[in-house]
C-alpha positions in Angstrom: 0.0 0.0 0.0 2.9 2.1 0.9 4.6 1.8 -2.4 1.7 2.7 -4.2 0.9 5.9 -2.7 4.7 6.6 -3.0 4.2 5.9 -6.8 1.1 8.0 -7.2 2.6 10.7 -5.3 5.7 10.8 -7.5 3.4 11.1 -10.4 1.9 14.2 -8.9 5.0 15.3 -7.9 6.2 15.0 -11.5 3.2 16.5 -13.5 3.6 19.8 -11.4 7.0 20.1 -11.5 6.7 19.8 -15.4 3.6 22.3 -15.1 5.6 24.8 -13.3 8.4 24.4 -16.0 6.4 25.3 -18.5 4.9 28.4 -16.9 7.7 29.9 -15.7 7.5 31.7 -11.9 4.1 32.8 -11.0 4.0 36.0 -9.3 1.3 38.3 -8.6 3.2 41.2 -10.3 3.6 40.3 -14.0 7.3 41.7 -15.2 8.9 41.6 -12.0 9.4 44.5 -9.8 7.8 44.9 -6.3 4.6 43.3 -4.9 4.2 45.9 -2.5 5.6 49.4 -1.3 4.9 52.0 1.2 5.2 54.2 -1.6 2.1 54.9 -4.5 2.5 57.0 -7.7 -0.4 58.1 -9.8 -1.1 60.2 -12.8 -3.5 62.8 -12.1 -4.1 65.0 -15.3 -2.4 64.8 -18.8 -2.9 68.3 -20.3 -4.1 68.6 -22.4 -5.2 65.3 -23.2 -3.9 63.0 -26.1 -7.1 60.5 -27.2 -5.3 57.2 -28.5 -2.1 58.0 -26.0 -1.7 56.1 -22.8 0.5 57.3 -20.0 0.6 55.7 -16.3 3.3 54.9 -13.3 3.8 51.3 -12.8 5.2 49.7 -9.5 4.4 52.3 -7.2 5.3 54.9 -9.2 8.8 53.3 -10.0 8.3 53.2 -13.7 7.0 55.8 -16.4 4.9 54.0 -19.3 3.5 55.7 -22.9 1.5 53.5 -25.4 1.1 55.8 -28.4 -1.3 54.3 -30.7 -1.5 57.8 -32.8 0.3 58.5 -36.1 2.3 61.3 -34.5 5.2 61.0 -32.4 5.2 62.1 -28.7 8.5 63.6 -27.5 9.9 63.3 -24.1 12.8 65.7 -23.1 15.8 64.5 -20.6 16.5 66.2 -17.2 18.4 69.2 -18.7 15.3 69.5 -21.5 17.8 67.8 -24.2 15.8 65.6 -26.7 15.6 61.9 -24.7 12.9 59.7 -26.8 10.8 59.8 -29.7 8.4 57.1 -29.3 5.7 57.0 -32.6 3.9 54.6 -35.0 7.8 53.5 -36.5 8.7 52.5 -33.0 11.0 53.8 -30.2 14.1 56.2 -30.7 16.2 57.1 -27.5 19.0 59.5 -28.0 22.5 58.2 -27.1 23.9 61.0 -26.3 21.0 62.2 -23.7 22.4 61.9 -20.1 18.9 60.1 -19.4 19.4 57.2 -21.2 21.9 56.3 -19.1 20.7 57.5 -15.9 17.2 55.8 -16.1 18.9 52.5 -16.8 18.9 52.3 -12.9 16.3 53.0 -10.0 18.7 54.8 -8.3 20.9 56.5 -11.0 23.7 55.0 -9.8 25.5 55.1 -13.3 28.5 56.8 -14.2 28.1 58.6 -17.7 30.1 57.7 -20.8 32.2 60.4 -22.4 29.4 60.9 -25.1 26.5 61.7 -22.6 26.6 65.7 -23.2 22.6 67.0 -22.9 24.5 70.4 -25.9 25.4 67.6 -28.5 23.1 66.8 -31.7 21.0 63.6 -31.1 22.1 60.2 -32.1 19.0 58.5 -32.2 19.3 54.7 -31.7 16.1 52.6 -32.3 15.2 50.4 -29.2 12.2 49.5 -30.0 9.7 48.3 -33.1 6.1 49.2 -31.4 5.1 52.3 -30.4 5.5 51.7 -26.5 8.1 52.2 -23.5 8.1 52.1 -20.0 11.2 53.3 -18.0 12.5 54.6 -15.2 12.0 58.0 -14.6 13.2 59.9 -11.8 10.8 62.6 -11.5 8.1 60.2 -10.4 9.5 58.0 -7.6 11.5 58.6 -4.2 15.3 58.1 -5.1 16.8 57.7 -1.3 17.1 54.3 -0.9 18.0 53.9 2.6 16.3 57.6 3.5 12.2 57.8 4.2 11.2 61.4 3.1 11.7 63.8 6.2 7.9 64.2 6.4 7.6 60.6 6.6 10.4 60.4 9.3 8.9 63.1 11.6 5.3 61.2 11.6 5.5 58.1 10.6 1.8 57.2 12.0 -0.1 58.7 8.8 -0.4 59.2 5.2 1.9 62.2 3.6 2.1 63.2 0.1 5.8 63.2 -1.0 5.6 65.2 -4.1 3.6 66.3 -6.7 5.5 65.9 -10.2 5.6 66.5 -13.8 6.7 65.0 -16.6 6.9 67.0 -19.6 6.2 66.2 -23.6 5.3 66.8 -26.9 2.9 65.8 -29.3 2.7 67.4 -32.8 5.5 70.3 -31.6 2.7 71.2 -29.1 4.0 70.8 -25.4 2.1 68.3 -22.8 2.4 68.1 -19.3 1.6 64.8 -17.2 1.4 65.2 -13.6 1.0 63.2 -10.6 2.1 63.1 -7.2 3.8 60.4 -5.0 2.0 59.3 -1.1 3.9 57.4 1.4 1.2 55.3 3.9 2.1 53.8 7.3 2.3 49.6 6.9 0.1 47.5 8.6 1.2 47.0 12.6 3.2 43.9 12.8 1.6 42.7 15.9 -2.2 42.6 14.2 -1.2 40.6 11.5 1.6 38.5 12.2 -0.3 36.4 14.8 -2.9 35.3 12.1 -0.1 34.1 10.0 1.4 31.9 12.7 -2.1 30.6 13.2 -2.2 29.7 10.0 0.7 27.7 9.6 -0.1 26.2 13.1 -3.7 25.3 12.2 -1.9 23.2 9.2 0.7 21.5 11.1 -1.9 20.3 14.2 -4.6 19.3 11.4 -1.6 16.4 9.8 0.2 16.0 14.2 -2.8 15.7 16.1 -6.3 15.2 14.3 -8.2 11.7 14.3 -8.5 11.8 10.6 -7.3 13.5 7.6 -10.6 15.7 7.1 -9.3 18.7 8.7 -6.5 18.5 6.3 -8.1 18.6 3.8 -10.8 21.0 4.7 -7.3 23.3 4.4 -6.3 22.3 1.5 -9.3 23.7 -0.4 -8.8 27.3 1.4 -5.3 26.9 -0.2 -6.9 26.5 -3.2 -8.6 29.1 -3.4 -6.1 31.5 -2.5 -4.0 30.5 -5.1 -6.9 31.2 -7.6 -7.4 34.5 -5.7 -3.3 35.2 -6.4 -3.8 34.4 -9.7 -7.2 36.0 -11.3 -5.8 39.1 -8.8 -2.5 39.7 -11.4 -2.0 43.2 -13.2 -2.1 43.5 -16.7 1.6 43.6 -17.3 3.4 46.3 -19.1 3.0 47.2 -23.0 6.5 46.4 -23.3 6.1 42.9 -22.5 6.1 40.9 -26.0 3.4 38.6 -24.9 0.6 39.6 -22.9 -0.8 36.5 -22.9 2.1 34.1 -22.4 2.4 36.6 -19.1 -0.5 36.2 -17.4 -0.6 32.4 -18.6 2.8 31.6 -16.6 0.7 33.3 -13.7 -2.6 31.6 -14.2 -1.2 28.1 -14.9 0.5 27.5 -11.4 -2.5 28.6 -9.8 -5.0 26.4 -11.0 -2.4 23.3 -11.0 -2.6 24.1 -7.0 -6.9 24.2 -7.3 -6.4 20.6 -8.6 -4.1 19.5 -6.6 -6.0 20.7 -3.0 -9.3 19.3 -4.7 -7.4 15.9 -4.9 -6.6 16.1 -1.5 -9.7 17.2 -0.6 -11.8 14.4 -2.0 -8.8 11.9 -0.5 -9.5 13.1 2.9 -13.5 12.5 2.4 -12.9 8.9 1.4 -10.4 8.8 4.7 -7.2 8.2 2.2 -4.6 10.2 5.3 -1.2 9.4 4.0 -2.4 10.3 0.3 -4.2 13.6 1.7 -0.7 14.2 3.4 1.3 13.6 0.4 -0.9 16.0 -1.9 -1.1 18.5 1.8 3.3 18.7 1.0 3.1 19.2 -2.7 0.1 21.5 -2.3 2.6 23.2 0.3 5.0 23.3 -2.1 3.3 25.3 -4.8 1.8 27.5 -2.2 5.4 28.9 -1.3 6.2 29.0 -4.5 3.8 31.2 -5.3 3.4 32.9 -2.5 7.3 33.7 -1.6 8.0 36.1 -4.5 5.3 38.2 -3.4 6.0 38.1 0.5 6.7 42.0 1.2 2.9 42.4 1.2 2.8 41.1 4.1 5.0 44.4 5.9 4.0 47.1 3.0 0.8 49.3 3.2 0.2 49.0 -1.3 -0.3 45.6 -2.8 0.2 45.3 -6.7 -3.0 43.7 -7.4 -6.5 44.1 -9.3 -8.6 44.1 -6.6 -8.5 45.4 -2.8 -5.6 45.3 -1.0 -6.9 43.2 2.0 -7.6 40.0 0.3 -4.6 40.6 -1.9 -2.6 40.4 1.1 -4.6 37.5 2.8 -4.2 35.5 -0.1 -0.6 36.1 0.2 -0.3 35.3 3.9 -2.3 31.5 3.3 0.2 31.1 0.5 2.9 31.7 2.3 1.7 30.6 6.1 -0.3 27.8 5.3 2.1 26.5 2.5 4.7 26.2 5.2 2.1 24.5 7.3 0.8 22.2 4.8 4.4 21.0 4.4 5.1 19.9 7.7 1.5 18.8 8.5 1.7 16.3 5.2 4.6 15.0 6.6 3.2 14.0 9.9 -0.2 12.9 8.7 2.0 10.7 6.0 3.7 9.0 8.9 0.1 8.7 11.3 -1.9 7.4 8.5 0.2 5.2 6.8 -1.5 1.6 6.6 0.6 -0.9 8.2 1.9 -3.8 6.0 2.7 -6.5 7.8 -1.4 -7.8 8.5 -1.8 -7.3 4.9 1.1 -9.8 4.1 -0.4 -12.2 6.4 -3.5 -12.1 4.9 -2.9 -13.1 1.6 -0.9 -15.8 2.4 -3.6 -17.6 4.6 -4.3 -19.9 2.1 -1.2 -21.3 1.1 0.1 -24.4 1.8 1.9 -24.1 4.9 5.2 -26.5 6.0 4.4 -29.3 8.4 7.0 -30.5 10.7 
């Protein structure tokens, strides 16, 4: 009995681990980046408006993004007003002599500049793109102290403060355009609210597999498991425009999701016909993809903004049962293995009762 649940197991084991192959990393925040931040950037007004342009801030305002879907290019200057990028219906042009194409390369603009970065110098324009989209780092939009909380912030940490309000500057059509926005800072959740419902979670998981008198309770976790990893998932952003395949994206995060809904509704129907040491096994792989979803994503859980579609609060409760009751699932699998597991050696008996036995 033992081997077979060990075979079926590894058969589990193996389609998921080819499922997660093929999707990639799921993460709530399709493109990478930050799953949460203290910080929040939004565009308030573009003026005057552009029908068929899109601007926004991405990752909390860590990221600038145009989709121009017009037949005119839109213009955005540098940080000394020198021509930066041309982005238009024949693609994207960024000028390789613009200080800003090297300073936006990182968060921080940590970058030393070539020799050739001179903001007076006529614009070699370089083609980085073929559509008519780009999202990058702009400075004016985010908080660039990394180790440094704005001295607002600092003074009053307790409440909400607005940072800045910015602007980014354009043109469409020789006309100028101003986008503006500000940046907010908000207080994270207290540590000692949440944190004790995250411990009970994993807890809850570990006595259902140590201590209950059969593998329901288990299982009964392993479909709220479930259904935070389908939460996770249908919860992720559109990614950027940049990103060559909007699709593919959201599919690598959809995929590993609903492999974990299958995989707690296994366990779950085990646990009804009173199968323990298979709902344990599916409780540790169902674990498994829990933290594998749920780890990438973990600053949530300390951060006051969640990157997600929908509320924050069940963004960041799905989160926590990913990651607290993945954890839990892991270790309570393991124990309910080793409490239900059938023992063999009546079996063996048994089916040799009828043989011929040895006189003498």
């Amino acid at each position: 009995m033992t081997r077979r649940l060990s075979a079926r197991a590894l058969v589990v084991l193996l389609g998921t681990l080819a499922t997660l192959l093929v999707a990639g990393p799921a993460v709530a925040h399709v493109g990478g980046g930050a799953a949460g931040s203290d910080f929040d950037g939004r565009v308030l007004a573009v003026q005057p408006e552009l029908p068929g342009v899109s601007v926004r801030v991405l990752s909390f305002g860590d990221e600038f993004e145009v989709v121009n879907g017009t037949a005119v290019d839109v213009e955005v200057p540098g940080y000394s007003d020198e021509p930066y990028l041309r982005i238009g219906p024949d693609g994207v042009w960024r000028n390789a002599h613009s200080p800003a194409t090297y300073i936006n390369l990182d968060r921080y603009g940590r970058t030393t500049l070539p020799a050739g970065a001179d903001p007076a110098a006529e614009p070699e324009w370089v083609q980085v793109s073929t559509e008519p989209e780009y999202v990058w780092h702009d400075h004016r939009t985010h908080w660039m102290s990394e180790d440094l909380l704005p001295p607002a912030v600092a003074a009053d940490p307790t409440r909400k403060h607005l940072v800045s309000e910015w602007v980014v500057p354009m043109a469409y059509d020789g006309s100028p355009v101003q986008v503006r926005g500000e940046l907010t800072w908000s207080p994270p959740p207290s540590p000692w609210v949440v944190w004790p419902l995250y411990a009970v979670l994993a807890l809850a998981a570990v006595a259902a597999g140590l201590l209950a008198r059969g593998p329901r309770p288990l299982g009964a976790l392993l479909l709220l498991g479930g259904v935070a990893a389908l939460w996770h998932a249908l919860a992720t952003p559109e990614p950027p425009a940049s990103v060559s395949s909007h699709a593919g994206a959201l599919a690598s995060a959809l995929l590993p999701g609903l492999t974990a809904v299958g995989v707690a509704v296994l366990g779950f129907v085990a646990s009804r016909r009173g199968r323990g040491a298979m709902t344990g096994l599916l409780a540790v792989v169902l674990g498994w993809l829990l933290l594998v979803q749920g780890l990438p994503d973990v600053d949530v859980l300390w951060t006051a903004h969640v990157l997600s579609t929908g509320p924050a609060l069940p963004a960041r409760a799905a989160v926590a049962v990913l990651v607290a009751l993945g954890a839990g699932c892991v270790l309570g699998g393991v124990a309910a293995v080793r409490r239900f597991r059938e023992p063999e050696g009546p079996r063996r008996t048994q089916s040799r009762a009828g043989e011929p036995q040895p006189v003498g």
